[in-house]
Kinemage of the C-alpha trace (Angstrom):
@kinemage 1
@onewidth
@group {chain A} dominant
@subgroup {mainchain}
@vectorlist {calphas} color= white
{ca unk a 1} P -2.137 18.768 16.548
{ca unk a 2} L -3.427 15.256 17.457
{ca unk a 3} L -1.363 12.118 18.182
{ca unk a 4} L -1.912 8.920 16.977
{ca unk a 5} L -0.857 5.905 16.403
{ca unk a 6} L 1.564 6.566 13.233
{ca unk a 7} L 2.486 9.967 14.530
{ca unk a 8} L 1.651 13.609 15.241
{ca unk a 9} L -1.544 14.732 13.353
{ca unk a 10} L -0.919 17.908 12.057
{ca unk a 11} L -3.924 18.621 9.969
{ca unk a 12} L -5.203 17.730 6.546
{ca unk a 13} L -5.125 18.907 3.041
{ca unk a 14} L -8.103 17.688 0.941
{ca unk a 15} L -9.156 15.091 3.308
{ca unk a 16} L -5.584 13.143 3.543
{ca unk a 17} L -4.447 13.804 7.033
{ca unk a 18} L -1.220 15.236 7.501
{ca unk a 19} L 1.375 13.071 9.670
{ca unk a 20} L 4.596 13.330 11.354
{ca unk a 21} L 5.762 10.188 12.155
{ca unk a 22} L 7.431 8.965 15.365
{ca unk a 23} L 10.657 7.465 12.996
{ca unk a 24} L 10.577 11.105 11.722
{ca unk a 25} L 10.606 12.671 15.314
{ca unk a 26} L 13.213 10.492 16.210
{ca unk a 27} L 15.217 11.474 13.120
{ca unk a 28} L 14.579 14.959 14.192
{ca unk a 29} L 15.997 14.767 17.685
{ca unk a 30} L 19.085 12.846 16.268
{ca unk a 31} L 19.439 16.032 14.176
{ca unk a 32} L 19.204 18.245 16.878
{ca unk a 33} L 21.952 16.214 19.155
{ca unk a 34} L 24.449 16.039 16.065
{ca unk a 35} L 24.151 19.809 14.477
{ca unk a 36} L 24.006 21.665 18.319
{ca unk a 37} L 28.140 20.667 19.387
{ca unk a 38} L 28.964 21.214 15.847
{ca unk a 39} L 27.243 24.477 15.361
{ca unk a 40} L 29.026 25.322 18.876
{ca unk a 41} L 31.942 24.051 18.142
{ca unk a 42} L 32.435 25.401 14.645
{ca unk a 43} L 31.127 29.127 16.241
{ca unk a 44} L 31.811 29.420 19.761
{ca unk a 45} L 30.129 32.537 19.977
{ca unk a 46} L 26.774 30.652 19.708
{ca unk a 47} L 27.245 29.127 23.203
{ca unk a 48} L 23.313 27.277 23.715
{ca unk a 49} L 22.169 29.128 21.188
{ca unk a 50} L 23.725 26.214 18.929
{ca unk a 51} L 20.522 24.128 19.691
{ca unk a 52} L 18.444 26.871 18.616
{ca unk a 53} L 19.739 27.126 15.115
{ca unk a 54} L 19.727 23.036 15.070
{ca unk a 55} L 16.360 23.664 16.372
{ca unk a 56} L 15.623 26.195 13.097
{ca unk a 57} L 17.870 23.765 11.249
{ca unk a 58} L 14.971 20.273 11.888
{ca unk a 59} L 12.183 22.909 11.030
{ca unk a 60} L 13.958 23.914 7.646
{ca unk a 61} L 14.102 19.740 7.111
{ca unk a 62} L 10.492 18.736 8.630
{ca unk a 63} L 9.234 22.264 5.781
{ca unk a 64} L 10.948 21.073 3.016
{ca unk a 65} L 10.098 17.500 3.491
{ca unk a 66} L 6.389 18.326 3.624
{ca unk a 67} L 6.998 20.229 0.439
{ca unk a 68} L 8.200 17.570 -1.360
{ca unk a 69} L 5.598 15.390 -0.711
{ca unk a 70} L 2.896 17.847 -1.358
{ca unk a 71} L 4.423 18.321 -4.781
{ca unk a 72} L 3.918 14.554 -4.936
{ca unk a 73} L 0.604 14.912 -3.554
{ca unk a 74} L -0.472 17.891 -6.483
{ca unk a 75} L 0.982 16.055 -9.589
{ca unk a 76} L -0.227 12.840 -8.144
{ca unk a 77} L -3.838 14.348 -8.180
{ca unk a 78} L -3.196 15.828 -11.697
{ca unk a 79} L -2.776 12.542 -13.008
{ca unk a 80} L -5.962 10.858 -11.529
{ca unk a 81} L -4.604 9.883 -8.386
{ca unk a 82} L -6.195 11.734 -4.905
{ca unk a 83} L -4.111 11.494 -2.038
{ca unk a 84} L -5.333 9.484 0.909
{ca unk a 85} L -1.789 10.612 3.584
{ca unk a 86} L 1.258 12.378 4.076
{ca unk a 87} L 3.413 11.251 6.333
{ca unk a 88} L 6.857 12.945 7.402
{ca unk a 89} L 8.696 9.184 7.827
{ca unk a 90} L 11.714 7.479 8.878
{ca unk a 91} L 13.161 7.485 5.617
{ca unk a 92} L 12.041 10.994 4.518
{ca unk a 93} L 8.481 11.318 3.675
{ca unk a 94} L 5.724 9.418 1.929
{ca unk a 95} L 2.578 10.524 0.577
{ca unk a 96} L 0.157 7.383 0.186
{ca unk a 97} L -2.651 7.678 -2.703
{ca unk a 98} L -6.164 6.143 -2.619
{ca unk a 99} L -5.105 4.385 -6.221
{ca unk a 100} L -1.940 4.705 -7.646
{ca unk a 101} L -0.947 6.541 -10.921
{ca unk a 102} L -2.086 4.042 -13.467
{ca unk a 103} L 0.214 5.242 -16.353
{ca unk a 104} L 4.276 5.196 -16.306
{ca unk a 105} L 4.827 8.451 -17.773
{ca unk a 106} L 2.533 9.664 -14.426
{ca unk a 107} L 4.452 7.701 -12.215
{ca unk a 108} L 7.231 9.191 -13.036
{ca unk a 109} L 6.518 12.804 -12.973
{ca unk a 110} L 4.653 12.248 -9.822
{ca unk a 111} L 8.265 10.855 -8.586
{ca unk a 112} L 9.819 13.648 -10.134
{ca unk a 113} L 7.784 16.544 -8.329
{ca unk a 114} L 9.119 16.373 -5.024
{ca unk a 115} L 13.222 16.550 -6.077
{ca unk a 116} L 12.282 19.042 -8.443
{ca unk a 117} L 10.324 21.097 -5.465
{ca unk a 118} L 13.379 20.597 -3.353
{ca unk a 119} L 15.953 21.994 -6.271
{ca unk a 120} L 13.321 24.887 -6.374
{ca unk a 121} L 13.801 25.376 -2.608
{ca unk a 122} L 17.161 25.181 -2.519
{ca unk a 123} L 17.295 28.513 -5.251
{ca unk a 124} L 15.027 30.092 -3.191
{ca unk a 125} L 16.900 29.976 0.128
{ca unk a 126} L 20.395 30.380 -1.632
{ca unk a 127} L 19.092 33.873 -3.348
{ca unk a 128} L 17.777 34.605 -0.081
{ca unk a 129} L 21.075 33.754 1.775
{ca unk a 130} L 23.033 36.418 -1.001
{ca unk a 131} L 20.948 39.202 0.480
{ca unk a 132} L 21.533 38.311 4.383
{ca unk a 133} L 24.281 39.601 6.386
{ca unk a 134} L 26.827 37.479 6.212
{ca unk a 135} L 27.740 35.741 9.460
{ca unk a 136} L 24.554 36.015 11.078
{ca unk a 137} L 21.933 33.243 11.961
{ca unk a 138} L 19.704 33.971 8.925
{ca unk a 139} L 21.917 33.550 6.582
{ca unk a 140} L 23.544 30.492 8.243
{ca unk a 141} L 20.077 28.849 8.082
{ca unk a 142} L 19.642 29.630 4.845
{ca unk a 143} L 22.900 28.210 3.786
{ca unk a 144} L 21.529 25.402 5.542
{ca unk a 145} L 18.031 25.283 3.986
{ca unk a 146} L 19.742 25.433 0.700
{ca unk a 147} L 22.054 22.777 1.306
{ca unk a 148} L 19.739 20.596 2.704
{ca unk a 149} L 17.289 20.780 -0.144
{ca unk a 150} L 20.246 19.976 -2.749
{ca unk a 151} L 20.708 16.729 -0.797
{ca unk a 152} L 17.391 15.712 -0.208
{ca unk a 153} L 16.790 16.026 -4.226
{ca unk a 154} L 19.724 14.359 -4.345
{ca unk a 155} L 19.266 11.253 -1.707
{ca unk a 156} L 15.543 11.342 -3.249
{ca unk a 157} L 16.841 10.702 -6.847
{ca unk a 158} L 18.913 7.417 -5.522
{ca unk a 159} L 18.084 4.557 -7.449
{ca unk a 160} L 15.468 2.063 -5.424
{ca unk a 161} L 12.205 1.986 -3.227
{ca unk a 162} L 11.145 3.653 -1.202
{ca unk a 163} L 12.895 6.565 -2.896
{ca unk a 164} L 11.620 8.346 -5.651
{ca unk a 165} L 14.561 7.264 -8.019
{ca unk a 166} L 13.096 3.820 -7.282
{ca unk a 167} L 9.765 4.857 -9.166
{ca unk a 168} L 11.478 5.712 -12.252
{ca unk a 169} L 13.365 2.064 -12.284
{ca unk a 170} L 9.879 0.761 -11.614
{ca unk a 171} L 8.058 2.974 -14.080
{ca unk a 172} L 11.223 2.055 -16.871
{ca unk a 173} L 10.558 -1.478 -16.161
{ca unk a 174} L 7.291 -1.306 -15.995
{ca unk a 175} L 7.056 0.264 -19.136
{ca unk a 176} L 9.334 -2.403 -20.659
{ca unk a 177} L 7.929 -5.287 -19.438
{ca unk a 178} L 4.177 -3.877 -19.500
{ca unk a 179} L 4.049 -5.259 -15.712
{ca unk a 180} L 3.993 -3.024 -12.829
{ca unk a 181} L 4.572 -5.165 -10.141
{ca unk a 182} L 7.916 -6.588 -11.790
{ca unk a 183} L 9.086 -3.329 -12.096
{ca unk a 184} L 8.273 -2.934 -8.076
{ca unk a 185} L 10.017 -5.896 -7.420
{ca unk a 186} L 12.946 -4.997 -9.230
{ca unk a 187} L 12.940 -1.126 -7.706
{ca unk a 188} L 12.678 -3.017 -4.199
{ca unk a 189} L 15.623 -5.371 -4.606
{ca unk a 190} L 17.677 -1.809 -5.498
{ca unk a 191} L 16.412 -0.167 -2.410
{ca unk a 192} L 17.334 -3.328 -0.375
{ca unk a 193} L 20.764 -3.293 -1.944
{ca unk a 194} L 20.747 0.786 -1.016
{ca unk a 195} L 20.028 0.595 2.186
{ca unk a 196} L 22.262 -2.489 3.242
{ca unk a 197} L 25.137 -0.582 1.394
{ca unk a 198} L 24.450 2.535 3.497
{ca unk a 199} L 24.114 0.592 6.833
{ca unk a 200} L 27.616 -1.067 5.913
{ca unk a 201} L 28.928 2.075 4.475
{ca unk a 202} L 28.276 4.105 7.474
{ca unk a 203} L 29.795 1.245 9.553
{ca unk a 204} L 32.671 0.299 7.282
{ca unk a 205} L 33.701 3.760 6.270
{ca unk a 206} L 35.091 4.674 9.945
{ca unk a 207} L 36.708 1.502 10.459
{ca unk a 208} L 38.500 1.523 7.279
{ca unk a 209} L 39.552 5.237 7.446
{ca unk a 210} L 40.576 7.873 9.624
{ca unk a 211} L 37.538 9.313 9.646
{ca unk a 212} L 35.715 9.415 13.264
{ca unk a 213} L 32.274 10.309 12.857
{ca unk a 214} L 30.750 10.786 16.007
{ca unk a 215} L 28.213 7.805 17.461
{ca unk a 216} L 25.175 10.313 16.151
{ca unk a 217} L 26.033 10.669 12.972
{ca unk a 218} L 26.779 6.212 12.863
{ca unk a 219} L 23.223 5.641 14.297
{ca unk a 220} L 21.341 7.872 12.375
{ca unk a 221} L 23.228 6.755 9.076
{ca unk a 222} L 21.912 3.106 10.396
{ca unk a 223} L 18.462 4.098 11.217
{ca unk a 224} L 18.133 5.745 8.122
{ca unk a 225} L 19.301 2.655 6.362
{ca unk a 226} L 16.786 0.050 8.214
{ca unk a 227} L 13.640 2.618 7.296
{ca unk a 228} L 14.928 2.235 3.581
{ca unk a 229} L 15.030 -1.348 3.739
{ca unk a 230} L 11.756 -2.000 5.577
{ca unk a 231} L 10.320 0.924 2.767
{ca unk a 232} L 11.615 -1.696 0.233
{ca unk a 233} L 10.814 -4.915 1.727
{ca unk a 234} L 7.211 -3.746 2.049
{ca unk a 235} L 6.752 -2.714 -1.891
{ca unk a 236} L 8.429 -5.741 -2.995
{ca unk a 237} L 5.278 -7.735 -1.212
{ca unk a 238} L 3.124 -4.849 -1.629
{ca unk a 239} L 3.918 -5.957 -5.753
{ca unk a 240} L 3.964 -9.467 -5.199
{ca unk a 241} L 0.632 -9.364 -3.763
{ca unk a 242} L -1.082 -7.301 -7.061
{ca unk a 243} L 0.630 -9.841 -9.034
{ca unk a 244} L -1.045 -12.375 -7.606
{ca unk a 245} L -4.752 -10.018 -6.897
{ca unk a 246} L -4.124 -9.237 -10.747
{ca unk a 247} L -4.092 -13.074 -11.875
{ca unk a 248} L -7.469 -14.184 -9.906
{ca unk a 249} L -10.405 -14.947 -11.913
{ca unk a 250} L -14.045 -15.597 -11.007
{ca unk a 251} L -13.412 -18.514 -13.631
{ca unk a 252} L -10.449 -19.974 -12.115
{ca unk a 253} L -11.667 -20.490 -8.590
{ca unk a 254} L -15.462 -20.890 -8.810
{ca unk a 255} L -16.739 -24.066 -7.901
{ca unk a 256} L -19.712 -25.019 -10.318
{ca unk a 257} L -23.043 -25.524 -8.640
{ca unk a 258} L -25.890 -27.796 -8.528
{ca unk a 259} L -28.909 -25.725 -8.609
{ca unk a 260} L -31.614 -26.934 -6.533
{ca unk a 261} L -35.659 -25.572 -6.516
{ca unk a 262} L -36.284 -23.747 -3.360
{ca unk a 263} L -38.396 -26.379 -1.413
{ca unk a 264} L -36.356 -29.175 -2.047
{ca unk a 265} L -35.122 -31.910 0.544
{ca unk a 266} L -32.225 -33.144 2.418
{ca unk a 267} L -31.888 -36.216 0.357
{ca unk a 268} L -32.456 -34.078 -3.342
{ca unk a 269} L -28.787 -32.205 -1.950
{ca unk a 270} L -27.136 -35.347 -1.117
{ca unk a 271} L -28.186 -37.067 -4.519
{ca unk a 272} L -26.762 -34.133 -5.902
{ca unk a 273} L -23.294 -34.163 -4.194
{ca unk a 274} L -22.995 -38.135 -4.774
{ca unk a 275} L -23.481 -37.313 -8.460
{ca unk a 276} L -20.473 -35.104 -9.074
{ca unk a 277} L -21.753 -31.853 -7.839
{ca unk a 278} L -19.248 -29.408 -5.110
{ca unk a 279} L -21.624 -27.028 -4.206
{ca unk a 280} L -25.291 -27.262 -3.941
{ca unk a 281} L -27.580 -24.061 -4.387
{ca unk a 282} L -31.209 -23.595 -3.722
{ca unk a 283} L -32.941 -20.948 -6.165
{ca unk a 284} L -34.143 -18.135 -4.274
{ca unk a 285} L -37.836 -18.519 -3.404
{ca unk a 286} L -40.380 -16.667 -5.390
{ca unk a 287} L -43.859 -17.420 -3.932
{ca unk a 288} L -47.051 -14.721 -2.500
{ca unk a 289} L -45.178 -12.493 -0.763
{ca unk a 290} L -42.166 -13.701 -0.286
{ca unk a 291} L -38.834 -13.226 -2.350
{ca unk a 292} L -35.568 -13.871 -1.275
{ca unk a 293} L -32.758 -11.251 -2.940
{ca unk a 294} L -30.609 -14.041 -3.247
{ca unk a 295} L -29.954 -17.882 -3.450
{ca unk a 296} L -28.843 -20.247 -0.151
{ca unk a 297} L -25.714 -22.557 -0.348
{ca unk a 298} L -25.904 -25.900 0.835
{ca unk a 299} L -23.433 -26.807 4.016
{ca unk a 300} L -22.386 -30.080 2.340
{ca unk a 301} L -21.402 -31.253 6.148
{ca unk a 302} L -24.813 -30.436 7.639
{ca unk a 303} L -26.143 -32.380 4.955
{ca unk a 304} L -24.194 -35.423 6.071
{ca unk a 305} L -24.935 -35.141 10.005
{ca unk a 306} L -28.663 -35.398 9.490
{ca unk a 307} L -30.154 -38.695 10.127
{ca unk a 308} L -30.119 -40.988 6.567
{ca unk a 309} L -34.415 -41.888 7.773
{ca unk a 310} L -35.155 -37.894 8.040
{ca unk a 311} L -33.161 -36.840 4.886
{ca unk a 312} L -36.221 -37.253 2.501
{ca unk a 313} L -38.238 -35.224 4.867
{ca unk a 314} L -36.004 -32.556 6.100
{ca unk a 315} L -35.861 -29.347 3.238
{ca unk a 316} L -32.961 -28.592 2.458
{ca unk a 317} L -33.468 -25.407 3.782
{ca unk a 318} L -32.529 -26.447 6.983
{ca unk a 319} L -28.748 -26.993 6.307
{ca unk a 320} L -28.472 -23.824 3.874
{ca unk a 321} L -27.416 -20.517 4.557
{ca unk a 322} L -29.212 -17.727 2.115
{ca unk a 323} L -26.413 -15.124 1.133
{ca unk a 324} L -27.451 -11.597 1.640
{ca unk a 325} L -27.646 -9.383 -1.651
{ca unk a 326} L -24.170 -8.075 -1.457
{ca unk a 327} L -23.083 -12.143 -1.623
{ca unk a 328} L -24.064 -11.926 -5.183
{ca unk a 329} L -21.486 -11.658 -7.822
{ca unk a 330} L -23.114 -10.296 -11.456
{ca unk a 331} L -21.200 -11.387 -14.065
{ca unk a 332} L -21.231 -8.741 -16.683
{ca unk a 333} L -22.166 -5.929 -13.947
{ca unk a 334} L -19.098 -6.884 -11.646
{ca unk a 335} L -15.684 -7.049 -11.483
{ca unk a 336} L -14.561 -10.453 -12.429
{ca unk a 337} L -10.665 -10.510 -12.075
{ca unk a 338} L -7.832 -8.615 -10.390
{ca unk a 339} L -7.947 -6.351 -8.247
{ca unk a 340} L -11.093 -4.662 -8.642
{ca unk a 341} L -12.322 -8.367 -7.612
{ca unk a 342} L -10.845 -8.089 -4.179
{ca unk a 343} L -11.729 -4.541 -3.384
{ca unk a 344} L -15.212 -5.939 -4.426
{ca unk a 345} L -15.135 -9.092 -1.962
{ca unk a 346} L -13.783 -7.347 0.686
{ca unk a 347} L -16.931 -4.743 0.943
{ca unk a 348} L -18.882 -8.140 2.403
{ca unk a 349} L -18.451 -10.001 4.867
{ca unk a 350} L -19.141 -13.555 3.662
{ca unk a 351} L -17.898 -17.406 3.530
{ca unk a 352} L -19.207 -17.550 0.163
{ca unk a 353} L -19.925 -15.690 -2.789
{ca unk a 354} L -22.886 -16.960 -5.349
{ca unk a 355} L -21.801 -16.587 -9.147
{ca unk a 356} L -24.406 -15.389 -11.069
{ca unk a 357} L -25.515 -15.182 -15.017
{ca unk a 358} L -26.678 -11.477 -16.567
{ca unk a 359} L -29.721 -13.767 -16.780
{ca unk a 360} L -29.722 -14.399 -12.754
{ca unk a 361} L -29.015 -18.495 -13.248
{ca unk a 362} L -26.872 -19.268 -11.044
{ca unk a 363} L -23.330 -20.958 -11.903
{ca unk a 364} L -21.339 -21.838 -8.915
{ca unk a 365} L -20.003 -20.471 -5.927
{ca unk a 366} L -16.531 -18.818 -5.051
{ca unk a 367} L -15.337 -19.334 -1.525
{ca unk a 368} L -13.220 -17.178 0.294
{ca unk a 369} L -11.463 -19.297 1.466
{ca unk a 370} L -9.980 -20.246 -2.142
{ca unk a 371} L -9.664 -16.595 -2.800
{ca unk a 372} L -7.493 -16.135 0.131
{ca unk a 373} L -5.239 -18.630 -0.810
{ca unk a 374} L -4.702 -17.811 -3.970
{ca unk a 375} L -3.676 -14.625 -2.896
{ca unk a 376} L -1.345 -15.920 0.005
{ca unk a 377} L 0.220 -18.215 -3.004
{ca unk a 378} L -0.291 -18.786 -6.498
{ca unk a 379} L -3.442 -18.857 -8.020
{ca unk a 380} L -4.360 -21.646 -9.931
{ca unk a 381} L -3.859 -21.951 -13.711
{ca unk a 382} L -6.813 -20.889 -15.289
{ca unk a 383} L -9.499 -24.329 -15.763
{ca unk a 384} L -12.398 -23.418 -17.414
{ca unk a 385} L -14.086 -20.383 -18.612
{ca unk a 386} L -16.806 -18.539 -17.136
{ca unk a 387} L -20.044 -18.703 -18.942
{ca unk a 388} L -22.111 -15.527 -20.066
């Protein structure tokens, strides 16, 4: 057992580390400090031994959490998806795959797996509990273990994100609307109305009634309730930002190049700019020996801070920066939209991308910064296409 920043390591299954979470701890001990009095004061005979079965009591939770999720985990990977975590979390659990399940019928029975594993539990530990001597501490915690799993296949089933009910709203819509994202969006505006409702709920309810939970049971009701809503408020711009990855295009935010012969000057890029052109490129250089991997981009304000009397003589060179290999986007051979784009940008670390023809010509180049804005707002309608 390692600690880390999210949590308590606890090993791996398959690669995907295993992690209880500090949210969950603190669950746990909130557990422990509401189930001890009432254990003790529902059986006096218990005396400190209370804590002990609340103790038993957070391990029957913490067990059948991690089952859930590695029923989530197992049907996830049936469908194509391997999972990359498992976390025990503040609202339950959460099991975090390297892609996500790219069919709605998956989605949902990888949603469905971890209630059902809980029902399964729950039959389990009640036809244990029927053979246990009544009134002792193994068949109170498996009255427990039993009831427990019932409600967390119930609270799991509740309609909205992060919860696995939430995935079948976003799976129907989804389904519907042929848009995943939409149907996250509209699963995370149900777990944000969830989770206010049982923050208000667990306030409201005592005021309004004669019921007086203790201040335990109030804060963890109100805990619970924030980790939903911060669950949901991250997959609504989780899905707000795939909408946006998914409607990027090569086409739409390329800038269309002047292409340039490898020893040309100063003065050749500048005639080129003041002619229309927004990017200048220099063909890579082919001569004895030497071969670049791939073309140099013009830095169109270098070009204007050398002296107007030098221009003519200074190659362009100078005031270009040649893009390593990885810089290169094939058109035809790479990814050329959506997200598949991004995860392809992202493995270099450039300013600029060159656009390239299955023929190696080169059409333009894509900045990042253009791509990052698009994704921080809406991308652009789409202006030309991109040639073959």
């Amino acid at each position: 057992m390692t600690g880390t920043s999210a949590g308590l390591r606890l090993g791996s299954l398959g690669g995907a580390p295993i992690v209880v979470g500090w949210a969950w701890l603190l669950i746990g001990a909130a557990v422990l400090v509401i189930f001890g009095p009432s254990l003790q004061r529902a059986d006096p005979s218990l005396g400190w031994a209370a804590y002990a079965v609340a103790g038993g009591y957070v391990l029957v939770l913490a067990v059948s959490v991690l089952i859930h999720e590695l029923a989530h985990a197992a049907v996830g990977a049936a469908h194509g998806s391997r999972p990359e975590a498992i976390e025990l979390s503040g609202w339950g659990g959460h099991t975090q795959f390297v892609r996500a399940v790219d069919r709605p019928l998956g989605s949902v029975l990888t949603a469905l797996a971890g209630p059902a594993a809980n029902l399964v539990l729950a039959g389990l530990a009640h036809a244990a509990g029927t053979l246990a001597a009544p009134g002792t501490v193994t068949a109170l915690l498996l009255s427990m273990a039993a009831t427990a799993n019932l409600l967390l296949a119930a609270f799991n089933v509740l309609p909205g994100l992060p919860l696995d009910g939430g995935r079948m709203i976003e799976s129907a819509v989804w389904a519907a609307t042929g848009s995943r994202p939409r149907g996250t969006v509209a699963a995370g505006w149900a777990g944000r109305v969830l989770a206010t409702g049982l923050v208000l709920g667990g306030i409201a309810v005592p005021l309004l009634t004669d019921a007086r939970p203790g201040l335990g049971v109030v804060a963890l009701t109100v805990l619970v309730g924030v980790s939903l809503y911060r669950g949901a408020d991250a997959a609504i711009a989780s899905a707000r930002w795939q909408d946006r990855a998914a409607r990027i295009t090569v086409g739409d935010l390329m800038l269309p190049a002047v292409l340039l012969a490898p020893d040309a000057t100063v003065a050749d890029a500048e005639a080129a700019l003041r002619t229309g052109g927004t990017a200048v490129v220099l063909e890579p250089a082919v001569g004895e020996g030497t071969t670049t991997a791939a073309p140099a981009v013009v830095d169109v304000q270098a070009v204007r801070r050398v002296p107007q009397a030098r221009r003519a003589l200074t190659p362009a060179t100078a005031v270009a920066a040649a893009l390593p290999a990885s810089a290169v986007l094939r058109l035809g051979t790479d990814p050329e939209s959506g997200p598949d784009l991004i995860d392809r940008l992202a493995a270099t670390d450039t300013a600029v991308w060159a656009v390239v023809r299955t023929d190696g010509r080169v059409l333009g180049i894509l900045p990042r910064a253009a791509v990052l804005n698009a994704l921080e707002h809406s991308p652009p309608r789409h202006r030309r296409r991109t040639p073959k």
